[in-house]
MIKE-393272 format. One record per residue (C-alpha): x, y, z; residue in one letter. Coordinates in steps of 0.1 Angstrom, whole numbers, plus 5000, padded with zeros to 4 digits. Layout:
BEGIN
XYZa ...
% end
This chain:
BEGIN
486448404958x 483248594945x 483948924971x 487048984990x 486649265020x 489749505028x 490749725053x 492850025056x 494650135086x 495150525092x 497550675116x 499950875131x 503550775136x 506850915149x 509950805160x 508550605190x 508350275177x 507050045204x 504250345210x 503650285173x 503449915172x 500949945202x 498850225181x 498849985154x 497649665172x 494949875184x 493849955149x 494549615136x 492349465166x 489949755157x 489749645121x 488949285126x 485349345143x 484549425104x 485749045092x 488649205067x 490248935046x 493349185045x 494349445067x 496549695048x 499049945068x 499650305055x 504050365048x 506050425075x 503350325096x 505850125122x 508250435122x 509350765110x 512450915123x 516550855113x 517250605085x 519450405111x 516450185129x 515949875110x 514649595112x 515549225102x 513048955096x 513948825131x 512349125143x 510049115177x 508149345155x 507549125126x 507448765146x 504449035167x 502349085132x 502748735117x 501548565155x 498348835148x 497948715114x 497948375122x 495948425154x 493148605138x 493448435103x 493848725088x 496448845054x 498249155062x 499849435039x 502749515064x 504049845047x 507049965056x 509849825073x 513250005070x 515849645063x 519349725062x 520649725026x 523349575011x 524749934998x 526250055031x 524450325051x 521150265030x 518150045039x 515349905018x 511550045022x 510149735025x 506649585026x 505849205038x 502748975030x 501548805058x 498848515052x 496948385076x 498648135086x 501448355090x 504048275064x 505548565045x 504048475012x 506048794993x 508849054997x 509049384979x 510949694979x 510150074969x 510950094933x 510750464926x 512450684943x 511351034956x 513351324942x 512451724944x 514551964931x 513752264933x 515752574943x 514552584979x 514652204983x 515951914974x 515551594980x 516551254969x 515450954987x 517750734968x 520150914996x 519450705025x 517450415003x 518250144980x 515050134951x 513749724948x 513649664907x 510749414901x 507649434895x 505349334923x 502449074914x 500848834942x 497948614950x 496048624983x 492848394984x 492848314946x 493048714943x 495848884919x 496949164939x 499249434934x 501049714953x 502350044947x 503450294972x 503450654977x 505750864948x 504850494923x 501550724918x 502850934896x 504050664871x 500850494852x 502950234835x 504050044870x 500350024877x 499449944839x 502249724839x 500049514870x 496749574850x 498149374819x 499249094844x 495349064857x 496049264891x 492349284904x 493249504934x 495949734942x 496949864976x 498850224974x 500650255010x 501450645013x 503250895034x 502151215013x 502951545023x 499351805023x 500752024998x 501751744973x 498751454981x 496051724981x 497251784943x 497251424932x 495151224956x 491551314937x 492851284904x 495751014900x 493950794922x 490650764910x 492250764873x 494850444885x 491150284895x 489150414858x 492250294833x 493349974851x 489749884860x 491249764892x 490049794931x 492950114945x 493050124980x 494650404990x 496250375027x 497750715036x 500150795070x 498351135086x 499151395114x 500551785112x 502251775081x 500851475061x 497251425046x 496151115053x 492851075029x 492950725028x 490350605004x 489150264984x 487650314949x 485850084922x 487449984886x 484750224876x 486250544904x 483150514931x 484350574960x 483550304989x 484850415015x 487250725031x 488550915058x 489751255060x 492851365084x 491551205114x 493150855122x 490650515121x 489950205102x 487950175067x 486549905051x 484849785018x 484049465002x 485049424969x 483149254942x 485449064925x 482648864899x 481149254893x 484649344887x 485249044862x 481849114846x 483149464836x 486049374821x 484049154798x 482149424791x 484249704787x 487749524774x 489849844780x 492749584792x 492349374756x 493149664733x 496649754753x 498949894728x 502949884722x 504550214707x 507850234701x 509250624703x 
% end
């Protein structure tokens, strides 16, 4: 494929998880008047609330997105679904791929893990979640795709570590807080676009506490499309022969060194 067009779903969730399923068809059904190739949830989209409601791939939920998928022919970034662990009283943050003819075509879990400690806080979401460990590398339409999500941000070498594999677009599925995305959401994104020379699509949860901000960027940091707090659909088509032409251009990905420390 030449151009491959994406869209982002932004929204609020709770603990109500059948009123967030229904939100989220709306978006999804919202989202396909633009003709997305892939439709790209935000974390903890499906639910947010005690660590105790999982899923299993059995789930009404997930037999519900892979009938749209196939339905619509559409590929779907389903980010998150709590599964129950195999470390008792922990569950996995988990994303399916969905292609269009609905198989799940990949299966990854939150590698890093998000700790604060501070003296008036701390937390550890390795508490309540069991991290994944492997590096997440897929291809959707001929497209290498990778994906990262929310705290993964902070640590250049996961997304470097996609770059050197070829990843041509990354999806970022976030739940950031105001006070922490408002800090790293200009810069860290638009730099994970500039040094991997990659397509980042940003796909934030938003509401009261949480920023939203969702945003898709260029290999070269333009920015094609965004939205601000408010919930909605964005959409961009992404030039995947421009995007190819640059790299020829500008080998940033050829000259990659080792160091050891």
């Amino acid at each position: 494929m030449n151009t491959i067009k994406v869209s982002l779903v932004q929204m609020i969730s709770w603990d109500n998880k059948e009123a967030n399923f229904q939100k989220a068809m709306g978006f999804a059904n919202q989202a396909l008047k633009d003709k997305p190739d892939i439709i790209c949830f935000s974390e903890s989209f499906l639910y947010w609330g005690p660590a105790d409601a999982w899923e299993t791939l059995e789930s009404p939920y997930v037999h519900a997105f892979k009938e749209f998928a196939k339905k619509n022919k559409v590929n779907i970034v389903l980010w998150s679904i709590k599964f129950r662990s195999m470390t008792p009283h922990k569950f996995t943050n988990t994303a399916l791929i969905l292609d269009r003819t609905w198989d799940i075509v990949y299966q990854y879990d939150k590698i890093y893990m998000f700790y604060v400690n501070r003296p008036d806080i701390i937390v550890r979401e390795s508490d309540t979640t069991s991290p994944g460990n492997s590096l997440w590398l897929f291809e959707l339409e001929g497209v290498k795709i990778g994906v990262g999500v929310c705290y993964d941000l902070r640590y250049p070498e996961y997304f470097q570590a996609l770059a050197r594999k070829w990843a041509e677009v990354i999806f970022l599925p976030a739940h950031f807080r105001k006070k922490t995305w408002s800090v790293a959401r200009e810069v860290l994104t638009k730099s994970r676009a500039i040094e991997n020379q990659v397509y980042f699509c940003a796909c934030g949860d938003t509401g009261e506490w949480l920023c939203g901000d969702s945003r898709i960027l260029s290999y070269d940091g333009q920015e094609l499309a965004a939205l601000g707090s408010e919930e909605g659909v964005i959409t961009a088509t992404l030039d995947l022969q421009a995007l190819k032409t640059f790299r020829r251009d500008f080998p940033v990905l050829l000259q990659i060194k080792n160091f050891n420390v």
